[in-house]
Backbone bond lengths (Angstrom), bond angles and torsions (degrees), N, CA, C in turn:
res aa  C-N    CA-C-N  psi(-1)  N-CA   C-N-CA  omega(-1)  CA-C   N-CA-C  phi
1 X - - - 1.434 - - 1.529 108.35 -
2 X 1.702 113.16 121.55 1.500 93.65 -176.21 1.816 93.28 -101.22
3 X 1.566 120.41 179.81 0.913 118.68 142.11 1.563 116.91 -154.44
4 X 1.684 124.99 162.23 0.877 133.36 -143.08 1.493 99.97 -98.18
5 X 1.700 111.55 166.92 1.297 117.24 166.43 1.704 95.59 -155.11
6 X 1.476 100.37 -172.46 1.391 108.57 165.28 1.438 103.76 -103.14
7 X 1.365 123.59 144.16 1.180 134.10 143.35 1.532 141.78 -95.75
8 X 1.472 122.98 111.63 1.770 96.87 -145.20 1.694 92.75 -92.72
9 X 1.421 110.10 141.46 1.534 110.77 164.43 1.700 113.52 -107.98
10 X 0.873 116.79 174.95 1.664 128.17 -176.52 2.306 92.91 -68.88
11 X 0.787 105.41 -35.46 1.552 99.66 -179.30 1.415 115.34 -74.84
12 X 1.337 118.17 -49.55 1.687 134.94 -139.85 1.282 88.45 -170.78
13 X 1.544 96.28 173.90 1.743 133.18 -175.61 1.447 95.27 -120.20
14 X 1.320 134.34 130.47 1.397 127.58 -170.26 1.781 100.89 -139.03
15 X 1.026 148.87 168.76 1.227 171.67 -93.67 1.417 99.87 179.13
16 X 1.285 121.60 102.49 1.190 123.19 172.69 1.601 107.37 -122.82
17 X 1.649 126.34 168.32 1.350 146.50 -160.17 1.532 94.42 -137.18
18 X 1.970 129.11 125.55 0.898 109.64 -156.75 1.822 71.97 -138.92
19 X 1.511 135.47 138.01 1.289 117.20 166.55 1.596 124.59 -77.47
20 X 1.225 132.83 165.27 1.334 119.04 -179.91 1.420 123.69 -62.41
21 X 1.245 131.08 16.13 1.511 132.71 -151.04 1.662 88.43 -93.91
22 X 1.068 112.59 138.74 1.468 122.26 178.96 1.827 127.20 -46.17
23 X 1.758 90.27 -56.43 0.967 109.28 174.24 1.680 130.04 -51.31
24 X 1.402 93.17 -42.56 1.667 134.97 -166.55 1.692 98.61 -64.80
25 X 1.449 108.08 -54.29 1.424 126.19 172.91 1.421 125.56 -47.53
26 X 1.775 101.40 -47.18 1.764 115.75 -176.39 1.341 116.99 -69.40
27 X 1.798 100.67 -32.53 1.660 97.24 169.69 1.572 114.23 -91.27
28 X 1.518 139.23 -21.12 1.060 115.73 161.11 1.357 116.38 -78.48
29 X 1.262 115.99 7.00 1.727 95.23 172.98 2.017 100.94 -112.50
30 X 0.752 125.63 21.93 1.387 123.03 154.56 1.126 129.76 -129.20
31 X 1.304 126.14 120.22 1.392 144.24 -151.43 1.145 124.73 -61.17
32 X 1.428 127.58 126.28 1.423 133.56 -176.65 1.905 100.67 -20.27
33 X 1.339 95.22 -177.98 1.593 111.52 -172.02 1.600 105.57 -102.70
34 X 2.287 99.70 -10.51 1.342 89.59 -177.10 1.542 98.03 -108.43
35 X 1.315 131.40 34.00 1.040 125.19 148.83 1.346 133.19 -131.33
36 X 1.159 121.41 27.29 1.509 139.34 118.60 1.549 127.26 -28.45
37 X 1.506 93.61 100.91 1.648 93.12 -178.39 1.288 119.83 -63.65
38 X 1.694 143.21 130.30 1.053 145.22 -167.96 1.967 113.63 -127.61
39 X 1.108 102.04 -8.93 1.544 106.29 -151.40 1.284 123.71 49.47
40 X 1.514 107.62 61.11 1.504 109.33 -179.57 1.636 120.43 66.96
41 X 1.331 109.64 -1.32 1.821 90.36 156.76 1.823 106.44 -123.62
42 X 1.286 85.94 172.45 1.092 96.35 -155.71 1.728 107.38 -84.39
43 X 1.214 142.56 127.38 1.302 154.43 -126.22 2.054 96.44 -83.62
44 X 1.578 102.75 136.59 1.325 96.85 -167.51 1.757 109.68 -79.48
45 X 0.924 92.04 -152.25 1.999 93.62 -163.29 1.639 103.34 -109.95
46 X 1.293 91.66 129.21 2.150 94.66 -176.98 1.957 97.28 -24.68
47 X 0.947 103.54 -54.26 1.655 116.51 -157.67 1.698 103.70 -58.19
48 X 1.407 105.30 -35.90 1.780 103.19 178.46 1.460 108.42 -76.93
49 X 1.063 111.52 -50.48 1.726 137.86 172.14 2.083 87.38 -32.01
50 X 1.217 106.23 -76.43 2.002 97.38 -159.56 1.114 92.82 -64.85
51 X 1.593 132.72 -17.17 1.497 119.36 173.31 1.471 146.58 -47.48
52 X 1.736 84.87 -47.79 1.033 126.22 170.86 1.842 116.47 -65.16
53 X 1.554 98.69 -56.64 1.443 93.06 174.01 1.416 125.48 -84.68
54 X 1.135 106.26 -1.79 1.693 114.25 155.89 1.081 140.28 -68.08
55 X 1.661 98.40 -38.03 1.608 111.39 167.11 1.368 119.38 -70.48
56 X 1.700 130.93 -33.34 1.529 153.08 -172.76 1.788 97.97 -76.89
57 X 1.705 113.55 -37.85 1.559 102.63 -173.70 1.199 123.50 -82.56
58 X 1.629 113.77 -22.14 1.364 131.01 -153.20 1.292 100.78 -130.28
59 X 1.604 115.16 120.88 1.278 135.17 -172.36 1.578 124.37 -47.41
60 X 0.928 157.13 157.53 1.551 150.58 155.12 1.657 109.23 -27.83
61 X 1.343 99.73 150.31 1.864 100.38 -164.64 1.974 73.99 -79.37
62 X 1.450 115.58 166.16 0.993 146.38 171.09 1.698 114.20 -104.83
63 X 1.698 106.88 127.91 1.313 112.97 168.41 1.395 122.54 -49.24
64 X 1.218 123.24 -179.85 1.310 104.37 -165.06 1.989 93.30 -91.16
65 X 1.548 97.06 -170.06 1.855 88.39 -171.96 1.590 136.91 58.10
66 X 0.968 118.15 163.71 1.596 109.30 179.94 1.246 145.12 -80.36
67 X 1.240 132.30 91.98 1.579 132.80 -157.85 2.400 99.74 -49.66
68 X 1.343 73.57 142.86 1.672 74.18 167.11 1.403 121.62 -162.88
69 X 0.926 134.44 129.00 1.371 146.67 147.49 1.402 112.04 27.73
70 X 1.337 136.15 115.10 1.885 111.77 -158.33 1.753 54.74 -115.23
71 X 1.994 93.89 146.99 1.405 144.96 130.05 1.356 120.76 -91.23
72 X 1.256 112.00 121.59 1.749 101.01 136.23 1.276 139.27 -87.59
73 X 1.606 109.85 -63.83 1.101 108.66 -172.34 1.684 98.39 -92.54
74 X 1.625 104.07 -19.87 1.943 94.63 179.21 1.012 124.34 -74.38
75 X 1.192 129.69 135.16 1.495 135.75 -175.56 1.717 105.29 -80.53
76 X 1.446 110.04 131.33 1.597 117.79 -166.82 1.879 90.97 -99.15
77 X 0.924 125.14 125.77 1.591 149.19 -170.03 1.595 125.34 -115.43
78 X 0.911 126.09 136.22 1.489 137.27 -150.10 1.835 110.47 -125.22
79 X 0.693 136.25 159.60 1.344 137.68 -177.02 1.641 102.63 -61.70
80 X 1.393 107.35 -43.95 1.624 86.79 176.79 1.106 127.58 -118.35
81 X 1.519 127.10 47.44 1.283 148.04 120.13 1.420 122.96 -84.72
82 X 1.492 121.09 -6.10 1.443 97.28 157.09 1.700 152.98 -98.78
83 X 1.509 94.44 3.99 0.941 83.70 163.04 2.112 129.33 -71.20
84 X 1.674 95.87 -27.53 1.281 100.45 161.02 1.307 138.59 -53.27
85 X 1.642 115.81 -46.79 1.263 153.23 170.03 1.487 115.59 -56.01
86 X 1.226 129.53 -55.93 1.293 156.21 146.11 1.612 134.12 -44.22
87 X 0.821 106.03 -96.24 1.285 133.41 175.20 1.245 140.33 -44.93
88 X 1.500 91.62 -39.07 1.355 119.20 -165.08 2.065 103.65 -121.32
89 X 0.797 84.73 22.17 1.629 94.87 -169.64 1.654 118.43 -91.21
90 X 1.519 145.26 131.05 0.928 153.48 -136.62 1.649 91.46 -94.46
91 X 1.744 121.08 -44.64 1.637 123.35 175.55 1.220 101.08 -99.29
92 X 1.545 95.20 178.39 1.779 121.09 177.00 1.939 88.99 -53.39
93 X 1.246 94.23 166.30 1.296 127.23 174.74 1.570 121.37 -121.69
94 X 1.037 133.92 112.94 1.692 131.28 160.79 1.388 113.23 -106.09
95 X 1.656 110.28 116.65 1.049 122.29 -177.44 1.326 109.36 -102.62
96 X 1.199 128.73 135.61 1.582 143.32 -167.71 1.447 102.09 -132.08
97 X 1.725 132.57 111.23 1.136 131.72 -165.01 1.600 79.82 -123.91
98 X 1.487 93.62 131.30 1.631 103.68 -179.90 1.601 99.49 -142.23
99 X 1.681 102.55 -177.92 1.233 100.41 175.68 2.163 98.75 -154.06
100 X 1.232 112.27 157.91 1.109 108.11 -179.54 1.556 124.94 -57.24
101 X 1.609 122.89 -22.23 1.048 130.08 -145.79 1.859 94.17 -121.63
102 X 1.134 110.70 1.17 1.413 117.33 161.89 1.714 141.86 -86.76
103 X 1.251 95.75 106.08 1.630 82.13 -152.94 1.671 109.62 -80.16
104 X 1.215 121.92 -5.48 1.585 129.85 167.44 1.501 102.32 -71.49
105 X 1.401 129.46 -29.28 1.481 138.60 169.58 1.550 100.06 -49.55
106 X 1.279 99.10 -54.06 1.923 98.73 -155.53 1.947 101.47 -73.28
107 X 1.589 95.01 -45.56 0.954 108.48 165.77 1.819 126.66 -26.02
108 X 1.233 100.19 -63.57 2.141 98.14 177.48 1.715 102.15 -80.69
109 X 1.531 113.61 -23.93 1.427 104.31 -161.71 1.755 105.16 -33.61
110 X 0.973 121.13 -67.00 1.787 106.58 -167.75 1.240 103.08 -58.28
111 X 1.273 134.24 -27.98 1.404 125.49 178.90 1.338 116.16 -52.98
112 X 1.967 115.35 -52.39 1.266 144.95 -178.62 2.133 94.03 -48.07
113 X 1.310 106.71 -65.86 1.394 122.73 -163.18 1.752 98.10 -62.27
114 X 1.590 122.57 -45.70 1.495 127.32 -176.75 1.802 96.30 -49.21
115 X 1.234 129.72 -51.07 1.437 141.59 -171.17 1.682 105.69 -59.54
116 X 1.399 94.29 -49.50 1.817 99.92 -170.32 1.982 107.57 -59.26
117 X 1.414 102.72 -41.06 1.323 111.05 176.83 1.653 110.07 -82.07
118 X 1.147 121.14 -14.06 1.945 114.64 -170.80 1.513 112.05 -96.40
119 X 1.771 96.47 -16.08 1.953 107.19 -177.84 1.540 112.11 -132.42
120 X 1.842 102.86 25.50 1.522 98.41 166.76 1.449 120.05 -59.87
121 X 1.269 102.55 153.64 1.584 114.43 178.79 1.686 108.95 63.16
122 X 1.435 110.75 20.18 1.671 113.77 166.88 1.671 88.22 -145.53
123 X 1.343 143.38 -12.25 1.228 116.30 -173.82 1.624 91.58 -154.86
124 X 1.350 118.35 151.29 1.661 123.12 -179.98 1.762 91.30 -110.42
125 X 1.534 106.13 142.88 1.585 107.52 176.44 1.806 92.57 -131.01
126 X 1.650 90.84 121.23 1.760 89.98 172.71 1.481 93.33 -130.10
127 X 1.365 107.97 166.47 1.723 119.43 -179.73 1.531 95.21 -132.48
128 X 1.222 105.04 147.36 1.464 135.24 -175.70 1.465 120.81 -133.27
129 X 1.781 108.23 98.31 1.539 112.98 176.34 1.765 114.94 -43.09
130 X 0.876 105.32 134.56 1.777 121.97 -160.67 2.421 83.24 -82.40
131 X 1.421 72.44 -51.96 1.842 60.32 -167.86 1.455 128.78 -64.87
132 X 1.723 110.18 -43.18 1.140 132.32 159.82 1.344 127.25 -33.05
133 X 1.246 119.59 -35.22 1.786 132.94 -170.44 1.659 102.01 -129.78
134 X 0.913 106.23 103.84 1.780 113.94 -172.69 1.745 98.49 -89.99
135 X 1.384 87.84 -43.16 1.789 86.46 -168.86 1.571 107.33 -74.34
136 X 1.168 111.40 -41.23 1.703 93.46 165.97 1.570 127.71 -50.44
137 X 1.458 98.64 -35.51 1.575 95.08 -167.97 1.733 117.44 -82.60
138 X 1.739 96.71 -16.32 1.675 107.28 153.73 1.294 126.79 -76.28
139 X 1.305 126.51 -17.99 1.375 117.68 -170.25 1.841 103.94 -106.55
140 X 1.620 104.97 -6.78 1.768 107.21 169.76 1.369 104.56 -108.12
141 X 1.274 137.42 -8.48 1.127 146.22 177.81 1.279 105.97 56.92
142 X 1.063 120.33 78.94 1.761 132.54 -157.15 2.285 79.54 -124.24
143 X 1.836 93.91 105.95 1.407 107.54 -173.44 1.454 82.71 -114.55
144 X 1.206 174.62 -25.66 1.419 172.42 -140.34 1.244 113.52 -143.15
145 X 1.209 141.12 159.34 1.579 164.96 146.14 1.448 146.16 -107.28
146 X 1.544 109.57 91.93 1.103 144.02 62.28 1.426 103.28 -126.16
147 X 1.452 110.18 121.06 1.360 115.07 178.48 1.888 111.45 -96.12
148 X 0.915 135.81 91.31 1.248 132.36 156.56 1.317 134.26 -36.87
149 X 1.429 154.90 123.74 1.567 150.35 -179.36 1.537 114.67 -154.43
150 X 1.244 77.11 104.70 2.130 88.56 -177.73 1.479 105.99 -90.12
151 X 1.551 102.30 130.39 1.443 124.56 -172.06 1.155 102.06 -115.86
152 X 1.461 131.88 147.84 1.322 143.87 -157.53 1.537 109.35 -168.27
153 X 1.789 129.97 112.00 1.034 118.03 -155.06 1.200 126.33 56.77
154 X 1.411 132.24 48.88 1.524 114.74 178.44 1.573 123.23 89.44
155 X 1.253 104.58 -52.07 1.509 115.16 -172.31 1.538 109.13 -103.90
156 X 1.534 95.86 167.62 1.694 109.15 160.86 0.894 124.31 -57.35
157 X 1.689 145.04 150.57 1.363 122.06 162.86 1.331 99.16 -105.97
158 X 1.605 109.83 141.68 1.302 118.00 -176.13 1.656 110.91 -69.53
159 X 1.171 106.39 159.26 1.730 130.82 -143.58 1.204 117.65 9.20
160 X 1.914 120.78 62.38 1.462 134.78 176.88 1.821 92.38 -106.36
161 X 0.708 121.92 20.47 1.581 115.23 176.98 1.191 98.85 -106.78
162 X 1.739 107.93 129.29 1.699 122.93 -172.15 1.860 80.43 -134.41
163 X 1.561 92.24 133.56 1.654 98.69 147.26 1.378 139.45 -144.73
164 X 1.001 117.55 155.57 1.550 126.59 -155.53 1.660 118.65 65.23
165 X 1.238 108.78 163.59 1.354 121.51 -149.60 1.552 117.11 -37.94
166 X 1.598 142.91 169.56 1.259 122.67 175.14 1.925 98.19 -168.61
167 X 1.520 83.84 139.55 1.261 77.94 176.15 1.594 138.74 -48.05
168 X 1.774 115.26 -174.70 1.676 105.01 162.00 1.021 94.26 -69.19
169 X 1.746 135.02 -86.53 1.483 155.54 -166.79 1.640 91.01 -13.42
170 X 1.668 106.18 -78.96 1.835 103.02 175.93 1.513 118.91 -20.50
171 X 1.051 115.00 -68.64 1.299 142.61 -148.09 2.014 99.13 -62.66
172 X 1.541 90.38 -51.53 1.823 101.04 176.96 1.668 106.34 -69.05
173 X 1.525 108.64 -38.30 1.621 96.43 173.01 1.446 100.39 -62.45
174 X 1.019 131.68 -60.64 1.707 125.72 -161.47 1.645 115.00 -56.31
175 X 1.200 95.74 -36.51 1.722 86.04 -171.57 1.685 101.07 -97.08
176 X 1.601 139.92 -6.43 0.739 117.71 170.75 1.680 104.26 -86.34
177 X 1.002 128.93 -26.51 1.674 133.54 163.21 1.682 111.49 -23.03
178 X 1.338 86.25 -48.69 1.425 116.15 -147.44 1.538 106.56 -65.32
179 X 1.586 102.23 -56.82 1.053 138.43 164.58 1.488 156.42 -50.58
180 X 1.713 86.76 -16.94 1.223 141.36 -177.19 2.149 100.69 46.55
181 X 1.189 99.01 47.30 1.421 117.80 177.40 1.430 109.37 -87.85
182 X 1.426 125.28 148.79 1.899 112.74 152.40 1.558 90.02 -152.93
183 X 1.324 118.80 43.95 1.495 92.95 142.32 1.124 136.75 -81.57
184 X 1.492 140.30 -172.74 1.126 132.03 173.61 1.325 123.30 -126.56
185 X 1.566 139.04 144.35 1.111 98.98 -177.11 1.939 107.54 -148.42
């Protein structure tokens, strides 16, 4: 059984006969290569084309080993150093749960580190890989990135959870709040 369509060419509209075969169908019903709009160049090659969208989907190749979170002066903490680290700690605590693949993470890090050095010996600043420690991030329920949580005595302090990125200025209102500090400096 054949049946008909139009086929449009760059000259005319012509009358074409296409048979029912599937295959037969897919190439008369998609349009030459010279009528593909290009703006005047000439259309790239299947092979550049997945190149192209391969390179746009798929992230930068990675060095070898594990990218991570640079500290200086913050100490990076593990599920079983915190209860020591934490918990068990003589000052306040600022906990910074980050992860490598967060760019609001990288984003405050000097902010995070400016704090660790401006309230030493009144405040401890540790960071905690978000991916690395599952059970921490279930038992604080840390749903956002970079989640902040200042601990004091052992515990949380209630409504000390900040998330996503924050300024310095922020950052000095919050922890001197926190802290029950108002100097300035």
């Amino acid at each position: 059984m054949a049946t008909s369509f139009l086929n449009p060419t760059p000259s005319s509209l012509r009358l074409s006969s296409v048979s029912s075969s599937s295959s037969a169908a897919a190439r008369a019903l998609s349009p030459p290569s010279s009528h593909r709009f290009h703006l005047g160049r000439s259309p790239p090659s299947r092979t550049l084309q997945r190149a192209w969208f391969a390179g746009h989907l798929r992230s930068p190749p990675l060095p070898a080993g594990r990218l991570a979170v640079r500290c200086g002066a913050v100490k990076m903490i593990g599920q079983s150093e915190f209860a020591a680290e934490v918990l068990g700690s003589d000052v306040p605590v600022l906990v910074d749960f980050v992860a490598d693949w967060c760019g609001p993470c990288r984003l405050i890090g000097p902010v995070v580190e400016w704090a660790s050095e401006e309230y030493e010996g009144r405040l401890k600043v540790v960071k905690i890989d978000h991916d690395a420690n599952p059970e921490l991030i279930e038992e604080y329920k840390v749903y956002g990135l970079p989640t902040l949580i200042f601990f004091k005595n052992g515990q949380e302090v209630p409504e000390s959870r900040r998330e996503g990125a924050i300024t310095k200025v922020k950052l000095k209102e919050y922890l001197d709040s926190l802290l029950g500090s108002t100097t300035v400096v």
